[in-house]
N, C-alpha and C positions, 0 to 999 in steps of 0.2 A: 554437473547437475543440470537436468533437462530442464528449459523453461515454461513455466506452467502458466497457458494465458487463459486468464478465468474468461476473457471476454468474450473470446473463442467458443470457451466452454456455454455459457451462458446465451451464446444466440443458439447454440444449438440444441441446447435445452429447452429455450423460451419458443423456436419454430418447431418443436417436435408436437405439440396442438394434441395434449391429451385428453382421451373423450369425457373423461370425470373426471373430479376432483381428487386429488393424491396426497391428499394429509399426514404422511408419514413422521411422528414424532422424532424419528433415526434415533434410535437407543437414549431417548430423554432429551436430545439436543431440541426438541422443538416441543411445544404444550398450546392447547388451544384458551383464550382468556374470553369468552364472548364472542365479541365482533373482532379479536386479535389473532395473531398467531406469534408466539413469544419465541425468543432465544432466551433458552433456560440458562446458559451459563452466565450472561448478560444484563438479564432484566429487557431486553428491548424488546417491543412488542411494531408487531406490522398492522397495518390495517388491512382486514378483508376484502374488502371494497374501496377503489380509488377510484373517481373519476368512472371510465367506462370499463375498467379492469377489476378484474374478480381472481381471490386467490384460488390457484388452480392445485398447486403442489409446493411441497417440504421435502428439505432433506441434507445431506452434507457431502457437500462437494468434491471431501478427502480428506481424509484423517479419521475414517469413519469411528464413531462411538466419542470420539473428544469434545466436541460439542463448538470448535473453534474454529469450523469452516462451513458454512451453513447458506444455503442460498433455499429461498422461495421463487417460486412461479407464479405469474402472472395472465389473464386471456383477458381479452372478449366476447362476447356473445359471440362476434363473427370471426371471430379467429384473426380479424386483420392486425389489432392490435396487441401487443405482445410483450411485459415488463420482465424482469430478475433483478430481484435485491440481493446481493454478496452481504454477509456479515460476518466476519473475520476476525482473526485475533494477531496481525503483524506485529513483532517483534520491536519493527522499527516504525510505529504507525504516525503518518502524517496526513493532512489532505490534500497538500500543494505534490508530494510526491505521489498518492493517487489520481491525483488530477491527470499530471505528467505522463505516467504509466498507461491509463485508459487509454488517453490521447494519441499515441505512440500507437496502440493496438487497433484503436480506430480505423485510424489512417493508414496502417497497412491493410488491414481489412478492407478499405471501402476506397481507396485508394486517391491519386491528385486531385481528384473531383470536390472533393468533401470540404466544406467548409465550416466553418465555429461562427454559427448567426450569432450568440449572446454569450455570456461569461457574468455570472453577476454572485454575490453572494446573499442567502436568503435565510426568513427566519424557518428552525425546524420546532417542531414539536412544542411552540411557543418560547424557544430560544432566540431571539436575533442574533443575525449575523453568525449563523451556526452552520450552515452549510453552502455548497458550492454547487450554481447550475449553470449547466452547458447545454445548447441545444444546435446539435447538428446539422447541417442540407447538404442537399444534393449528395447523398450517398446511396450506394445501389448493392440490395443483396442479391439481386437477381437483374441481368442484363435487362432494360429499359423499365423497370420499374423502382424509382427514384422512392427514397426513404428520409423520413427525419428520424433522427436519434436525440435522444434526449437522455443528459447523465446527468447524476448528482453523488456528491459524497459528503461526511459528515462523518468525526470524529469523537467518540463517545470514552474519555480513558483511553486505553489503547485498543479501542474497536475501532473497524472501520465499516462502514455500510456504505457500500455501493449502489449505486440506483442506474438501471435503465430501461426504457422506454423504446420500443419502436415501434413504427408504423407508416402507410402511404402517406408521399407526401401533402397528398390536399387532407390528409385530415392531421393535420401538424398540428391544430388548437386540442383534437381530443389527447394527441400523444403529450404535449405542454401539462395538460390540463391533471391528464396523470399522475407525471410526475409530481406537479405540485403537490395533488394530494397527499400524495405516499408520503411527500416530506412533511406535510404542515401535519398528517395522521400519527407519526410516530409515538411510539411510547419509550421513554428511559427510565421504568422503575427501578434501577441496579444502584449502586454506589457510583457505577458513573455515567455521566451527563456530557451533553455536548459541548465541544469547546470552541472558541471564536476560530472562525476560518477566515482568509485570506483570499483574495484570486492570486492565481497564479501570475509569477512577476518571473519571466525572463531578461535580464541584465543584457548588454554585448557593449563593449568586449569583454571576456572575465581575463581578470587580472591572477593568472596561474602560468605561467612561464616553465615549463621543461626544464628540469635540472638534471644533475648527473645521477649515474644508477646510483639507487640508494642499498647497503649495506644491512643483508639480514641480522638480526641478534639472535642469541643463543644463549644457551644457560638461563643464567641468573635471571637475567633482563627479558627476555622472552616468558619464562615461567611467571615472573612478577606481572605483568604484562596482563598475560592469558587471566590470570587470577584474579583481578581488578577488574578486566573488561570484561569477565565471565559474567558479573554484578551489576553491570549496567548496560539496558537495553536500551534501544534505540527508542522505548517509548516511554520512557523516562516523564513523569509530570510534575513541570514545576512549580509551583507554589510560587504565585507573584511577589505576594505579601510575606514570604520568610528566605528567612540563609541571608547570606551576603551578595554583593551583585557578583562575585566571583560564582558563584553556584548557580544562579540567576541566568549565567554565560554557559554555562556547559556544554557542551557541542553538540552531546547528543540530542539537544531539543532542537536542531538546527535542519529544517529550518523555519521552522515554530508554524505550522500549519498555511505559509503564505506570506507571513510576516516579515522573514528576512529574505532577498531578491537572492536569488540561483543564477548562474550563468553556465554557460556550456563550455569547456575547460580541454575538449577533445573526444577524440575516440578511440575506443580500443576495439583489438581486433584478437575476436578468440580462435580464430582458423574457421566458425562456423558461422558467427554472426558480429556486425558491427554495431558495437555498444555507446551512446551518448555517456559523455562522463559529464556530472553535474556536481560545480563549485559555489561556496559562497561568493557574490557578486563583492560585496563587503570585504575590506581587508578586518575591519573590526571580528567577526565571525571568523576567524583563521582561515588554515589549511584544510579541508573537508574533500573527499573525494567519494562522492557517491554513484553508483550503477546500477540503475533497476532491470533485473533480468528477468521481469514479468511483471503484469498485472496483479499479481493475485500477492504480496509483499515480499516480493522476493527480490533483496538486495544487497548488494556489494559495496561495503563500506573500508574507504581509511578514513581513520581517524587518531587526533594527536592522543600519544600513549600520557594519560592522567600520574600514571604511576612514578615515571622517573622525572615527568614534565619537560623531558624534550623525546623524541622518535614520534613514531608511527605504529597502530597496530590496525591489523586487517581481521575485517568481520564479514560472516555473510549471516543475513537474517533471515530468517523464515516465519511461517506461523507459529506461533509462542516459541520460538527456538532461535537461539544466536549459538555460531560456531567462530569462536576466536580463532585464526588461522597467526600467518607469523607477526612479526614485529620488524620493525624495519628506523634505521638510524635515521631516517629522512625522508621525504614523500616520493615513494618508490614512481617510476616514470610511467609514460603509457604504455611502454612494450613489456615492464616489469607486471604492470598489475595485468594484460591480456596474457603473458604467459600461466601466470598464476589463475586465471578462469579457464586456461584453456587444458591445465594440466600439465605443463611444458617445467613449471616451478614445481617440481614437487615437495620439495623441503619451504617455501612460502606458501605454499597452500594448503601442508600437511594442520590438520585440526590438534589444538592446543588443549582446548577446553567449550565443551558443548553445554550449553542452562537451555531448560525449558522453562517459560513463562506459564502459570495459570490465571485465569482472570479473580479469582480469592486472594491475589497475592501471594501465594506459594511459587518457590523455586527448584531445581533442582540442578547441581554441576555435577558434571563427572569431566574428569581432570585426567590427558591423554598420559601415563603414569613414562612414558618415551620423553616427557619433557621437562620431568624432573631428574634426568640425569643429568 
């Protein structure tokens, strides 16, 4: 699967300096409220006007017509400064792992130069402590002309809205000033609302040690597997106040928007590109092995199989979609799971059982009929 970097996508959206305004609903995905411009599947509303930035344009990113990839455009009067909000629907949504993700794309984009002047977390939409800002230096989209970047993100349910800002470095206060807005402007009329973010906490060392190849399962154990993990997405919300603290632990909230420390566990290698694997720091937080293969929520998960309460089962997430792949006796190693992204595993990588998520709460499985033999 090719990796899809929204941020990529998004500067070149945001520098493409449209002469009018481009209001495009994209088949219902976007509706205008006044001074807003809404995501209709969502309830989230943007503001028109932020700081020195003016909406310019709507639309959806990809998945055209679903209403669950959605970015706006951003100007200024003078075209120098330049924002895109992503609002998404990932499967596996968190903020500590879009923080991550961004971050990654930054920095190859804008390359050793680039520095993280601040990291703080901020209130949105009169939430505290609801979303995560970043503000960049010394990055250059064009050789000697130095930029600030300015990101934020914010976790709504399992929405994610992205936020960024750019513009010349001396005027860093109006690109700041922006962003702020856009955050502290937002609207969540939907059933869901922002959730406490975290900064981002990198651990070292992580305490993940290489073990021996681990052992695919088949039949019974595989199918039971697929079937169970089909049901539970990576954006799972849990209820503080109910269940047991057993349920309270479920992995797939891990790792709670920043809350629990991530450590780096290794690398794999898909024959194409080399991928950061990202562990809980915590032994309390299990075994977890996660891989973002882009900005935009696209990732590579093992995780402990619920079903039998010991193995491993392999997922990749997308937007509103998880694809269960195999099962495994044990935490399969780092050449096991780069085989398996690179294609080299085809029976660990063959798809078990596919669900698409909707933000109504509806699902749907289809269940690979190869794996109930």
């Amino acid at each position: 699967m090719a990796a899809r970097h929204i941020f990529l996508l998004m500067l070149s959206v945001a520098f493409a300096r449209p002469a009018v305004a481009q209001l495009d609903p994209g088949a219902g995905a976007w509706k205008l409220e006044g001074p807003f411009a809404m995501v209709t599947a969502g309830g989230i509303g943007l503001p028109a006007q932020a700081g020195v930035l003016s909406l310019s344009q709507t639309g959806e990113a990809s998945l055209k017509g679903k209403g669950l990839d959605n970015v706006a455009q951003y100007d200024s009067d003078d075209h120098e400064i330049q924002g895109t909000i992503y609002v998404f629907y990932p499967s596996y949504a968190d903020t500590a792992l879009a923080t991550w993700a961004t971050d990654r794309a930054i920095r190859d984009r804008f390359g050793p130069a680039i520095t993280l002047g601040s990291d703080s977390v901020v209130t949105v939409a009169g939430v505290p402590h609801a979303g995560v800002r970043r503000i960049y230096q010394k990055g250059e989209l064009t050789a000697g002309k130095p930029l600030t970047t300015a990101a934020g993100f914010v976790r709504a349910g399992s929405w994610i809205v992205a936020l960024r800002v750019s513009g010349p470095a001396e005027r860093s206060a109006d690109v700041e000033g922006a962003l702020d807005a856009l955050l502290a402007g937002m609207r969540f009329d939907g059933k869901d609302k922002p959730i406490e973010a975290t900064p981002l906490h990198l651990a070292a060392p992580c305490p993940a040690p290489e073990g021996k190849r681990a052992r695919l399962l088949r039949n019974k154990a595989s199918t039971g597997n697929a079937l169970l993990a089909s049901l539970l997405g990576g954006s799972i919300v849990i209820d503080k106040g109910a269940g047991t603290a057993a349920e309270a632990k479920l992995p797939l909230t891990f790792p709670q928007n920043g809350a629990r420390p991530l450590c780096l566990s290794g690398v794999v290698d898909t024959g194409r590109r080399k991928l950061d694997v990202l562990s809980p720091a915590s032994p309390e937080d299990g075994r977890i092995a996660l891989i973002l293969l882009d900005d935009a929520g696209g990732t590579f998960a093992v995780e402990p199989a619920l079903l039998l309460g010991k193995g491993f089962v392999v997922k990749r997430y997308g937007i509103g979609t998880v694809d269960v792949l195999g099962s495994y006796d044990a935490m399969p190693t780092l050449a096991q799971i780069g085989d398996i992204l690179s294609g080299a595993d085809k029976q660990g990588g063959m798809i078990r059982s596919s669900t698409t998520f909707t933000p109504d709460g509806n699902s749907a499985i289809n269940i690979n009929p190869n794996t109930l033999k």
